[in-house]
Structure formats: structure tokens, C-alpha cells
C-alpha positions as CSV (number, residue, x, y, z in Angstrom):
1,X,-26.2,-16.4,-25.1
2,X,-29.4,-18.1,-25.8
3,X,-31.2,-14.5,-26.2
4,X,-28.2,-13.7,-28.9
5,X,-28.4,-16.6,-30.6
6,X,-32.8,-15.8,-31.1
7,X,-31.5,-12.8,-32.4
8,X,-29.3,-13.9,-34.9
9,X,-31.7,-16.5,-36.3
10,X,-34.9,-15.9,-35.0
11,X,-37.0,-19.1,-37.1
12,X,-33.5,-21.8,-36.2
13,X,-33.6,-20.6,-32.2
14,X,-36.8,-18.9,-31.5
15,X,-39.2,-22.4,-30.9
16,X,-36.0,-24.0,-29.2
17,X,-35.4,-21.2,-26.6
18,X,-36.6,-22.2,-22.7
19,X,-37.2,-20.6,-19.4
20,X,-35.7,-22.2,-16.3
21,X,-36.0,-19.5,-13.3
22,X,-36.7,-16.8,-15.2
23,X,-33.2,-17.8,-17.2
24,X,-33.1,-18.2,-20.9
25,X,-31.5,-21.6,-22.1
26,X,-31.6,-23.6,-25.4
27,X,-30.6,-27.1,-25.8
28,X,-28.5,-28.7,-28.3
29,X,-27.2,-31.7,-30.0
30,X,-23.6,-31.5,-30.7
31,X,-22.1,-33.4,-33.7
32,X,-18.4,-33.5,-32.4
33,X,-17.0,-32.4,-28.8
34,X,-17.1,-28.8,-27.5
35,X,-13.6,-27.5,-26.9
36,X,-13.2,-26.7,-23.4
37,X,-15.6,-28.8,-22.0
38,X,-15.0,-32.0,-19.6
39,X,-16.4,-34.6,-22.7
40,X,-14.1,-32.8,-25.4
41,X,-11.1,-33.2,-23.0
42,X,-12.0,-36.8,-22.4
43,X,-12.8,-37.8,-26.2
44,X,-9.3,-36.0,-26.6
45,X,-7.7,-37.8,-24.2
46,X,-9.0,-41.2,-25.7
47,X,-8.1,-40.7,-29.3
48,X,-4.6,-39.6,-28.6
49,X,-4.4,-42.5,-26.2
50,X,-5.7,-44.9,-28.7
51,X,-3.6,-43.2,-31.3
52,X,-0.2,-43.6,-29.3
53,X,-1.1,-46.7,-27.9
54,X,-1.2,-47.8,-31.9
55,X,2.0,-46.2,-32.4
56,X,3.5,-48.8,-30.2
57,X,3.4,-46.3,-26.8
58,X,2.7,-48.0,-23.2
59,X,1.2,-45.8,-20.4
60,X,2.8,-44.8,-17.5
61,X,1.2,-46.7,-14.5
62,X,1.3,-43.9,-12.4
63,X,0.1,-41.1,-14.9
64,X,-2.0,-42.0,-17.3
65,X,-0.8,-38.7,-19.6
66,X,2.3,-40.1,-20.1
67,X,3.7,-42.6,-22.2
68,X,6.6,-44.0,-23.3
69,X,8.4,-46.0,-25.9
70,X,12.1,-47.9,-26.5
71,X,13.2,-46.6,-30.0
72,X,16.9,-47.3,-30.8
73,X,17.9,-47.8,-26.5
74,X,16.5,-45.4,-25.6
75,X,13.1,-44.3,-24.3
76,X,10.9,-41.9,-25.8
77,X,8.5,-40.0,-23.6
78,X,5.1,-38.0,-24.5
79,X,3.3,-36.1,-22.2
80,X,0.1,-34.0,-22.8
81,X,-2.9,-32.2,-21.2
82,X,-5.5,-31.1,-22.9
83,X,-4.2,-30.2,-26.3
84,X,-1.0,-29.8,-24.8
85,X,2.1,-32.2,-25.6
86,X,5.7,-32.4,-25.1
87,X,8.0,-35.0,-26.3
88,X,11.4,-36.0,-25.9
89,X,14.0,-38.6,-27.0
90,X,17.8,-37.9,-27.3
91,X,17.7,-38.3,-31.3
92,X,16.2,-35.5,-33.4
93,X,15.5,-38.1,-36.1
94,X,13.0,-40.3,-33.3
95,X,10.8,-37.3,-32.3
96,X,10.6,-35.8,-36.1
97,X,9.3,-39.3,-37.3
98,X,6.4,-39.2,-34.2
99,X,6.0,-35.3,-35.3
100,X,5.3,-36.5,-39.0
101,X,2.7,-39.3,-37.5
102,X,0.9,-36.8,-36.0
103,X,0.9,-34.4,-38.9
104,X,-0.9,-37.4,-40.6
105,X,-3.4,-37.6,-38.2
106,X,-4.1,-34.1,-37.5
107,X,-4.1,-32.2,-40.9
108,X,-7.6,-32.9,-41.5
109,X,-8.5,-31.2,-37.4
110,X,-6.2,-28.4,-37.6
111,X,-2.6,-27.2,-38.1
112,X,-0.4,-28.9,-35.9
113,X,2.2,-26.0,-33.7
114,X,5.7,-27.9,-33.6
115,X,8.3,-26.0,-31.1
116,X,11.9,-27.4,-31.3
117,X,14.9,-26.5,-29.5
118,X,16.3,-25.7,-26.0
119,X,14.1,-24.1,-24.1
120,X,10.0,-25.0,-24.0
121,X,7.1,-23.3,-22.1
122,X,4.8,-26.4,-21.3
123,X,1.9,-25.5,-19.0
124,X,3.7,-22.4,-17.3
125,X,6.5,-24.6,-16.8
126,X,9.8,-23.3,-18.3
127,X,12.3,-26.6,-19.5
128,X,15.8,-25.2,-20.2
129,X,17.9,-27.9,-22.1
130,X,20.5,-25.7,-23.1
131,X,23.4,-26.9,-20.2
132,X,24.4,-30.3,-21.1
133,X,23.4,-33.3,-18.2
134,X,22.5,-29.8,-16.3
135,X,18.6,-29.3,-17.1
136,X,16.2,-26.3,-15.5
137,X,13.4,-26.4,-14.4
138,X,11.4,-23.0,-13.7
139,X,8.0,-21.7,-13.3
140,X,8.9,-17.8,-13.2
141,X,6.8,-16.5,-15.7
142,X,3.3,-18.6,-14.2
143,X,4.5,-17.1,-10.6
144,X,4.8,-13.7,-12.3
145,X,1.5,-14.0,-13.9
146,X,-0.1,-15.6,-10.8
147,X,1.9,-12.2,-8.7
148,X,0.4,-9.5,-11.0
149,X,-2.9,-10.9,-11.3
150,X,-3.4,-11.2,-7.6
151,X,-1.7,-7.8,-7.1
152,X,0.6,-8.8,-4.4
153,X,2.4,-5.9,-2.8
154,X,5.7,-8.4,-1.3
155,X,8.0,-6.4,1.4
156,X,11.1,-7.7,-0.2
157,X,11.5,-8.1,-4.5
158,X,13.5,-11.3,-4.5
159,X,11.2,-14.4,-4.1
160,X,14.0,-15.9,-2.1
161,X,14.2,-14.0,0.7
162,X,10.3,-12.8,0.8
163,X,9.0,-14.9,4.2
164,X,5.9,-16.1,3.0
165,X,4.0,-15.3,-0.1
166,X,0.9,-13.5,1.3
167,X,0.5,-10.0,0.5
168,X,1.4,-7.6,3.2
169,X,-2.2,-6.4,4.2
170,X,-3.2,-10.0,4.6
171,X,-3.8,-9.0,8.8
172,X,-5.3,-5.2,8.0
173,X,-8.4,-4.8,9.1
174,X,-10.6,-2.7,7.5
175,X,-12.7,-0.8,10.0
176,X,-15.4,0.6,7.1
177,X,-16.2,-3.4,6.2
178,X,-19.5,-4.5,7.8
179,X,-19.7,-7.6,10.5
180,X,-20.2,-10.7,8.8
């Protein structure tokens, strides 16, 4: 990256660019957070803290990414990771007013994704709202994933009845692989 970055502006990079074990690298001050980085997820996590905190939110003493809120009875809940945030309250009216707070705060970042309904995919967990007092709770599609990524060969097709989730060559020894 640092070698690329020479190359696209040779006179901005060139007399920053450093050797550590034969390793290019170039330093850099950063005027906000880096996305995906440990400081940009803290910094996050402090300004939407602060920011529901001033919206009249308390944490959750057990889990600091969640808070709650009494509005009209009934408590209001937000929970987020990362960028990531779910809220609920049993009146439409409640969660749209906290959706229009953060519009106000984010418009100037970026365009704020609002998913409403029934169902909701939050962090490869699947809510389904749509049976009254009966709520469900899956994580098919992450196990799916997690299954085709790992390329597990299971004896039996139905996750219920497979008797432990290891693949089936798990004990095959392969007679070609050198001693360790």
C-alpha cells in the first residue's frame, strides 16, 4: 500500500515512505477516525453514547451497547455495534421521533439506512416479529454462511439431527501430510 500510494503521488509520499525489515511503511496523521479500526469504533461508540445519553437514554449496567428509555410506560430500547443499531418500542410514533433525531445528527456524516417492519437481520441474527407475544429468534442464514464458507460435508442435512457439527473427515488422516 505504501509502494502504491509513492506511485500515485510520488512528491506527497515519496520523502514520507520508510523501511522497517525490508517492509515499506508510511506514517500518517489522521484528521477524523479510520473506519474499521479499534479508535474509530471507540470514538463511535462515545459519540452515540454521549448523543443518547443527551437524548434522555440510561445504560444498561450489564451492557454498555444498550440503552434504554421510559417514553409514554413503556420502555424504549437501542442497541448497537459498530455502526450497527436496532431499536424498539411498542409505538411506531416513539421510534420514528428517535429516527428523525438521528437524521439530525447524521445528515452531515452520511445517509442514515432506516429498516422498518417485522422481520430484521441485526448482526446475522434474524428477529421475526410477525406472530403476536410469539417472537423468533434465528441465526440460519450466519450458520449457513459460517457452513459454506467452511465447506462442511454434514452426514445428515437437517441441523437437528446432525450429532455434532464437525465435518465428517475431522479423524481422516492423511498419509501424504509430513510429521509435524
Amino acid at each position: 500500500m505504501a509502494e502504491l500510494l509513492c506511485q500515485t503521488n510520488s512528491t506527497k509520499y515519496r520523502p514520507r515512505l520508510r523501511f522497517g525489515n525490508d517492509e515499506p511503511y508510511i506514517y500518517a496523521q489522521l484528521n477524523k477516525a479510520l473506519y474499521g479500526t479499534l479508535q474509530g469504533a471507540q470514538r463511535f461508540w462515545e459519540d452515540l453514547s454521549t448523543f443518547l445519553l443527551g437524548l434522555g437514554f440510561t445504560r444498561n449496567p450489564y451492557d454498555w451497547c444498550v440503552m434504554n428509555k421510559e417514553v409514554m410506560g413503556t420502555q424504549q430500547t437501542v442497541l448497537f455495534y459498530v455502526d450497527d443499531i436496532k431499536m424498539s418500542h411498542v409505538k411506531e410514533s416513539v421510534l420514528l421521533d428517535t429516527v428523525a433525531e438521528f437524521k439530525k445528527k447524521c445528515v452531515k456524516i452520511s445517509n442514515l439506512s432506516v429498516n422498518r417492519g417485522d422481520i430484521h437481520d441485526f448482526l446475522g441474527v434474524t428477529f421475526d416479529f410477525s406472530t403476536k407475544k410469539k417472537p423468533k429468534i434465528t441465526m440460519d442464514g450466519y450458520v449457513r454462511e459460517v457452513v459454506e464458507e467452511a465447506d462442511l460435508r454434514l452426514k445428515n442435512k437437517q441441523r437437528d439431527q446432525a450429532n455434532t457439527p464437525a465435518s465428517m473427515d475431522l479423524f481422516r488422516i492423511d498419509s501424504t501430510s509430513p510429521d509435524l
